[in-house]
C-alpha positions in Angstrom: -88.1 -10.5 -44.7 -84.8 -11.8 -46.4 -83.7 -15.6 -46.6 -80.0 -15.6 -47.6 -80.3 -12.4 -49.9 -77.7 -11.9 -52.7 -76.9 -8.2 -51.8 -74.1 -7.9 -54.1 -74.1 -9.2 -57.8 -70.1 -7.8 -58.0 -69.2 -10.7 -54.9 -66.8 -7.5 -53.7 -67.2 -9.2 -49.9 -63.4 -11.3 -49.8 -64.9 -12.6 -46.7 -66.9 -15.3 -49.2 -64.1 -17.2 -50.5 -63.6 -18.7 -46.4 -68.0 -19.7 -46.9 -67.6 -21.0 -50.1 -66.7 -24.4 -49.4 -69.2 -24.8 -46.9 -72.0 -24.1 -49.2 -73.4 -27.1 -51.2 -75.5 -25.6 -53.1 -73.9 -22.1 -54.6 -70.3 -21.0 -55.7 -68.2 -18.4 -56.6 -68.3 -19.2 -60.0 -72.0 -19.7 -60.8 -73.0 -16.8 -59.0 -70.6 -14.3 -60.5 -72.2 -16.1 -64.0 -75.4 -15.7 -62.8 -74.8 -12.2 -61.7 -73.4 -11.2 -65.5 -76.8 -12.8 -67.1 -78.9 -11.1 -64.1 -77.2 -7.7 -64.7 -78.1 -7.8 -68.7 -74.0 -5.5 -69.3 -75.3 -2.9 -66.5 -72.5 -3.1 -63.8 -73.1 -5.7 -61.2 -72.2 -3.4 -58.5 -75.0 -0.5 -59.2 -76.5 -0.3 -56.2 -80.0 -1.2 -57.9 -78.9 -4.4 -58.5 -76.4 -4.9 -55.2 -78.2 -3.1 -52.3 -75.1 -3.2 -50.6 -73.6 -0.8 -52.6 -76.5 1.6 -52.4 -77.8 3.9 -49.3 -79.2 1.8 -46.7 -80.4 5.0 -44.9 -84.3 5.3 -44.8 -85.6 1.4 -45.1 -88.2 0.1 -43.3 -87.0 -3.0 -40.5 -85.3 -6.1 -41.9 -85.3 -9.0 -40.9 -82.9 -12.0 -42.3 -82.1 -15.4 -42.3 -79.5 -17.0 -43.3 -77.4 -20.3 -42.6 -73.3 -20.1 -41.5 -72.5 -22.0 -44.4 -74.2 -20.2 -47.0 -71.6 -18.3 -49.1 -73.8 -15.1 -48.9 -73.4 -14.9 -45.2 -70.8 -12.8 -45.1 -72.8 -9.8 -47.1 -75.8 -10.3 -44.4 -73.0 -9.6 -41.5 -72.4 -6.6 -44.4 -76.0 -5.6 -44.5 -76.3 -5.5 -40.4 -73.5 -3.1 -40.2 -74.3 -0.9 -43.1 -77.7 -0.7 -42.6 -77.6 -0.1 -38.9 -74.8 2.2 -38.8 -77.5 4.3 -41.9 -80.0 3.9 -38.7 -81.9 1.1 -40.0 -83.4 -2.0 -37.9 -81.8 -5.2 -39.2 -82.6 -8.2 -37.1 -80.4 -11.3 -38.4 -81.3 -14.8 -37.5 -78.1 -17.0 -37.6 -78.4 -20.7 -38.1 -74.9 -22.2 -37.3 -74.0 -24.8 -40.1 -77.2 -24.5 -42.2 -76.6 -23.4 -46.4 -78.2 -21.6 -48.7 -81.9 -21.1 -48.4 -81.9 -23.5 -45.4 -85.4 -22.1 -44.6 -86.6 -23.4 -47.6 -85.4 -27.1 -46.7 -86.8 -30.3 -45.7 -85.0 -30.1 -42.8 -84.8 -29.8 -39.0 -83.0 -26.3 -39.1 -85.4 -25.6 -41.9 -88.8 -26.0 -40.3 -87.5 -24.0 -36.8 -86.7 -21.0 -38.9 -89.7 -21.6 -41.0 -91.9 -21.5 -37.5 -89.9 -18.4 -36.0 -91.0 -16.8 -39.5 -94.6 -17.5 -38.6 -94.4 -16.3 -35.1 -93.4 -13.3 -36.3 -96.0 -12.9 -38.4 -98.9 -10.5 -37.6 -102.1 -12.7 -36.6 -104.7 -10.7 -38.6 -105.1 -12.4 -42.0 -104.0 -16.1 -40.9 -106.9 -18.4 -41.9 
């Protein structure tokens, strides 16, 4: 289970700068800081710190969620296609117009995710 994963430290994806303004909450510029820090002067695109840079081949099922204006959106539409083409299940969940960690919000949008999560869930170990 992912919600609004940073796959790629490097922000290679130039399909982030058209999400970027939509996003509240993160931008190009404090991520690719936050990236550097993260990193610690490894590169940011090594594959064991940006997934989507690695083999995607072998994984277990993913699931995602993640909001249309989030500005990591476009590397979950990466992840889909990567990892599925590598014969992966990914299963994204789309929220049109919701940001970054929507999920995670005191919202509308927010608590539907939050109760397709727990659908999903298996029922053994619920108390």
């Amino acid at each position: 289970m992912l919600l609004a994963p940073w796959l790629d430290l490097a922000l290679t994806n130039p399909d982030i700068a058209a999400v970027e303004r939509l996003d509240p909450s993160l931008n190009r510029a404090g991520l690719v800081e936050a990236g550097r820090v993260w990193a610690g002067g490894a590169d940011p695109a090594d594959p064991r710190l940006s997934p989507l840079h690695g083999e995607l081949g072998g994984l277990p099922p993913i699931e995602v969620h993640v909001g249309t204006h989030d500005i990591l959106y476009p590397d979950t539409l990466l992840l889909r296609d990567r990892a599925g083409a590598a014969g992966t299940e990914v299963t994204l969940h789309v929220t049109p117009g919701a940001f970054h960690v929507h999920v995670l919000a005191p919202v509308p949008e927010g608590r539907e995710a939050r109760d397709r999560i727990v659908a999903g869930l298996p029922t053994a170990g619920r108390g």
